[in-house]
N, C-alpha and C positions, 0 to 999 in steps of 0.2 A: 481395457482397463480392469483392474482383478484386484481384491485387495490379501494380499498373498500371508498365513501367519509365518514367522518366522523365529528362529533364536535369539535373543538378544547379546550382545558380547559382555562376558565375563566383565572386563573392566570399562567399561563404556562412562560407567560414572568419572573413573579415572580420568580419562582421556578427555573427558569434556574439561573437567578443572585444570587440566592443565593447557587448554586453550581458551581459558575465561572464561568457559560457559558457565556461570557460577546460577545461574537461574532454570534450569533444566527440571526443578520441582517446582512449586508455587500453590504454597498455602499446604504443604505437603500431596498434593498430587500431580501426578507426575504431567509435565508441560513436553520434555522430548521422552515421544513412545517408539522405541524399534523391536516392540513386538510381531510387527506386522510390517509389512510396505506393500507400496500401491506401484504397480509392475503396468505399465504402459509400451503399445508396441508403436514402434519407429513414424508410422503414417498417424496413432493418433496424436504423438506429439508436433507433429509437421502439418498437417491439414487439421487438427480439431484443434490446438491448442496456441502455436506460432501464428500461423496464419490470419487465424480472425483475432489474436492480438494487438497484429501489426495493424489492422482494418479499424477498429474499434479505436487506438490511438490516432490514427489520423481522422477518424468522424471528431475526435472530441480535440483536436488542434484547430479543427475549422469551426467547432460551437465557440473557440475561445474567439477565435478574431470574429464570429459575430456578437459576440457580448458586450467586448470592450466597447463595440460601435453604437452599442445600443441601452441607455436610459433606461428602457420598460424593464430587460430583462434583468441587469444589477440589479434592480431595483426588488424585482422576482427571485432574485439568487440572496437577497436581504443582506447583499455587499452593503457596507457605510457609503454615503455618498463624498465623506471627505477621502477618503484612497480611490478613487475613481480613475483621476488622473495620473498615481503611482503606478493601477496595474493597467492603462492604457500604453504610457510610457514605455511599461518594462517590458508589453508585448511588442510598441516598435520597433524596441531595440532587438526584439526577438534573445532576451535573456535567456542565459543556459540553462538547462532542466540537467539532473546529477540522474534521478531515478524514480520509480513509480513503480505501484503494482495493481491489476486488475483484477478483484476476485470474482469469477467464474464457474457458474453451473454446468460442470459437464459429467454428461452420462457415459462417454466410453463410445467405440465403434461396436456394438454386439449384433452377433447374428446378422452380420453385412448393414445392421444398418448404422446411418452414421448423423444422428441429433448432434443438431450443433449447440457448440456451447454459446450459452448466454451471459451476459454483463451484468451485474449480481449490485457492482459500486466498483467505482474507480478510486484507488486510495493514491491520490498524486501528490501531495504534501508531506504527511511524517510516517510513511510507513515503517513499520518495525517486522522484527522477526529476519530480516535481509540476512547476520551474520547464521544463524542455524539452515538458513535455504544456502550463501554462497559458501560454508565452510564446511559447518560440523555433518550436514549430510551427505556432502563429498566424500570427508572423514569414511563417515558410516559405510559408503561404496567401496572405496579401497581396501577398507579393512573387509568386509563383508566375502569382497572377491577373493580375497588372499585368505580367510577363513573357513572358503565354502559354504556359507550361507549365503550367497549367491551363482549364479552361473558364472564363470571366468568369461561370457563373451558380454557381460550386461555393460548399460554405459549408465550415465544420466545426461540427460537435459539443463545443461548449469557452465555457463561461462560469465557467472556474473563476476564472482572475484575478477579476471580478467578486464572482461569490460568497463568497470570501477576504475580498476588502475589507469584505465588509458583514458578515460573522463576524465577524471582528475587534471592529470597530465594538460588534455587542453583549457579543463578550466582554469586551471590553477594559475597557467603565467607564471611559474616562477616563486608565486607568492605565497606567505605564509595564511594558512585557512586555519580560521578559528570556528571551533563546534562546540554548541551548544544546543543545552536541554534541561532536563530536568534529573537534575543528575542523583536525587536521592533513589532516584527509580530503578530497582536492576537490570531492568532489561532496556531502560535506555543509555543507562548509563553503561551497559554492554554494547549496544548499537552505536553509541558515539566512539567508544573506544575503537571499534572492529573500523568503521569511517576512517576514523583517523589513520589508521595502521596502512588502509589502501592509497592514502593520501601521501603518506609518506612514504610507500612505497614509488609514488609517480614522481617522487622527488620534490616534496612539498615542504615544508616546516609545517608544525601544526602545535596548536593551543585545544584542551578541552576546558572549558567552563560552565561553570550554571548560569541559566538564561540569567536570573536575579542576575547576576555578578555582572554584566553590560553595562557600563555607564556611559555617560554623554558630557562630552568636552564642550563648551557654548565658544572659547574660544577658538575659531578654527570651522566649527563646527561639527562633528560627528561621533560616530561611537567608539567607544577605547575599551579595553580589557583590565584587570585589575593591574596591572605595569602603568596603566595612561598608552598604552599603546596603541596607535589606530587601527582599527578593524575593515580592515579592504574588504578580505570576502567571507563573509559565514555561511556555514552548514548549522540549520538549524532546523531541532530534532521539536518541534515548538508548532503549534498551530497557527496560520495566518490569522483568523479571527479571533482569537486571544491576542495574538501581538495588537492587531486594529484596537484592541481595548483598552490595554495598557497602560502606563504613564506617559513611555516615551512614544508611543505611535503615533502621535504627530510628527515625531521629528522624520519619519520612516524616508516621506518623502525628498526632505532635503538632505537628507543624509548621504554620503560618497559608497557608503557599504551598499557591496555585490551582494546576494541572497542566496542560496540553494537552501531552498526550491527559493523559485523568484515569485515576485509578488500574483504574477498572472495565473501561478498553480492555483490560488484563492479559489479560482472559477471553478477548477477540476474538482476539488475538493469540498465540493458541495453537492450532498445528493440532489438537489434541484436542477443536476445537469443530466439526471436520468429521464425524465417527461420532455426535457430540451432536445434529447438528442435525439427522443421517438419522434417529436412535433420532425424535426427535420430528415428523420431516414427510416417514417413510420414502413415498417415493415421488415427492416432487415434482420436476416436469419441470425444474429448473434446478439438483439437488443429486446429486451421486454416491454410490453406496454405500459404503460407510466405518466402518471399527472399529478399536479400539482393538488392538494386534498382538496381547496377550493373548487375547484375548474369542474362543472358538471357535467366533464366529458368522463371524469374517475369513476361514475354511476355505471359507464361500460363494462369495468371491471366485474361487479357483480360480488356479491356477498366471501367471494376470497382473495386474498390479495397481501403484502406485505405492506404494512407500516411505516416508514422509515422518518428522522428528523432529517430536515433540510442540514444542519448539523450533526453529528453525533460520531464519535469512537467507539470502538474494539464492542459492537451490538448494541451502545446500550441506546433505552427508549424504542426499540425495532421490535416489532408485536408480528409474528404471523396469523394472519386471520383466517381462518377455514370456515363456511356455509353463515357467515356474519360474528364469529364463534373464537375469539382469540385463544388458538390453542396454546402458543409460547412467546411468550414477552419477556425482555431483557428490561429492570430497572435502571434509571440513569437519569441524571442531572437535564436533559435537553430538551428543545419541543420547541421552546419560547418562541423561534422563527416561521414555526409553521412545519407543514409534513407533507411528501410527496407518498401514494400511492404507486405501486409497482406488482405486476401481475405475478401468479405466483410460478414459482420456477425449480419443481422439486429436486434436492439435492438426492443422488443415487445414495440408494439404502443398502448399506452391507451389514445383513445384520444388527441391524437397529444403532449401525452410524451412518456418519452424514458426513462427506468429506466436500470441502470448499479448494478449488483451483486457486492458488496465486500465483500471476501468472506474470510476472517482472521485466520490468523493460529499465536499459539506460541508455541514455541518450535516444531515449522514442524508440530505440531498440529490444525486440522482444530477445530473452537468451537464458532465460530458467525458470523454474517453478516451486514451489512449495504446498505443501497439502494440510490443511488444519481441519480435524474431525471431533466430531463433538456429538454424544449421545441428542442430544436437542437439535433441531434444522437450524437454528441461529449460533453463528459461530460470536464467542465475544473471548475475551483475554485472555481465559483458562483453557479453552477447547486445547489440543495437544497435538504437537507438529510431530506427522509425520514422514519420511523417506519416501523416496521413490528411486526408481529404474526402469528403465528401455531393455527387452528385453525380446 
């Protein structure tokens, strides 16, 4: 793993706008940087990065079906106790999962030796960033090859567009999928659009709307779009625990609407599934030590350690703590639920960055990655997504 500098193209601003990517700066600095990429060889994307992936997703498919079983730990993961029954249900039914991404501490294969990566948070509910990892950094490859700024034998690691399509396909049934978010946001409101486009490529109808704009029919029963139209299945770009709070979240459960993500993602998307997953596979080479801040086993940790909210987004309220000593803290709205301890797990330093693995699966399938680097060890909103190649 190298992080290689390189030329940027001439019209790259171009070429994003004219594939939507209308958010590639933010707040005027720059969010897509192809100054540089991170040049990866064939075994470490296959043994350090695929691999324990695929391993890591199935530890936390099996923490799901012991949760739903179990009272103490909702309870621990500071689930409502009134959706208890929604996300037991929609694990029986074993509801479809669309996508997910893993972000991951990895150091690279150097000097024969090979540190495995480690489990950093599982982002199983609203991840974003998908369309610059499945498109515009493909984009960047082709063009790069056919430029010479890259070697003509490089590839990348990226079948996510692909994979998308053909998810769709079996979720969809035929049907039209409605997506939803927060659509004044650019970059979500770019993430729903690129959804949609894969959607309708599987041969879907599709509706984008803003979450606000869902209403609820009482005759009949369920939710409609702004036509009155029924909503079979949504993609929504919207947190579980925000929805649990809502007006309508009550109705969730009686409701006919499919979900992506389904309700039982709730569980994934709770850092309180990092100390769960140590309790159950304390020691495995790809997970970190982790407890709950309560639990006076965290005093093992010892004066360094990561901070994290049992909830929180893109960093914030995540404090890293060095010799008792918080060197860098992200400000942010969360906490209120409580905070899991997690041992610390140094991101490789090139140069005074700090580059974060994300490492994408659909349908539980691992199949690309994305790189977000950031002057500071905590990656949050702003840090700047970079390219990669195999090489």
């Amino acid at each position: 793993m190298q992080r290689i500098p390189c030329p940027e193209r001439d019209d790259w601003r171009e070429t994003a706008a004219r594939c939507g990517f209308d958010f590639y700066e933010l707040d005027g600095e720059r969010y897509w940087d192809e100054r540089a990429y991170y040049a990866f060889t064939i075994a470490e994307i296959e043994l350090g990065i695929e691999e324990p992936t695929a391993e890591i997703e199935q530890m936390c498919l099996d923490l799901v079906g012991r949760v739903v079983a179990d009272e103490a730990l909702l309870r621990r993961l500071q689930i409502p106790e009134a959706v208890w029954p929604l996300l037991a249900e929609s694990w029986r039914r074993r509801d479809g999962s669309l996508y997910g991404r893993l972000d991951l501490s990895f150091q690279g294969f150097r000097d024969g030796g090979r540190v495995p990566a480690k489990l950093l948070e599982y982002n199983a509910d609203t991840p974003t960033s998908i369309f610059e990892a499945a498109v515009f950094q493909w984009t960047w490859l082709e063009q790069a090859i056919e430029r010479r700024i890259l070697p003509g034998r490089a590839d990348q690691y990226n079948s996510i567009h692909e994979r998308l399509i053909e998810r769709w396909r079996v979720l969809g049934k035929g049907r039209r999928v409605h997506l939803a978010g927060l659509t004044a946001e650019a970059e979500d409101a770019a993430t729903l659009a690129y959804l949609a486009d894969t959607a309708a490529q599987a041969g879907l109808s599709t509706t984008v709307l803003d979450i606000a704009d869902i209403g609820w029919r009482d005759t009949g029963g369920g939710f409609v779009d702004l036509a009155n139209a029924d909503i079979a299945l949504a993609f929504k770009l919207y947190p579980w625990e925000w929805m649990f709070r809502d007006t309508f979240g009550a109705k969730l459960e009686s409701a006919a609407t499919q979900w992506l993500e389904p309700p039982w993602k709730a569980i994934l998307s709770n850092k309180g599934i990092l100390p769960l997953l140590w309790q159950m596979n304390e020691g495995h080479p790809n997970l970190l030590p982790a407890y709950f801040e309560d639990d006076p086993r965290a005093a093992s940790l010892g004066p360094s350690f990561v901070r994290k909210p049992i909830y929180s987004r893109e960093g914030a309220n995540v404090s890293l703590v060095a010799g008792g000593v918080a060197l860098s803290a992200q400000d942010g709205p969360y906490g209120a639920e409580g905070f899991i301890r997690q041992a610390l797990a140094p991101l490789p330093d090139f140069g005074g960055v700090y580059p974060v693995i994300g490492s994408w699966l659909v349908d539980h399938q691992p199949c690309g990655l994305s790189i977000r680097e950031d002057e500071s060890p905590i990656t949050g909103n702003r840090s700047r997504f970079m390219p990669h190649a195999i090489v």
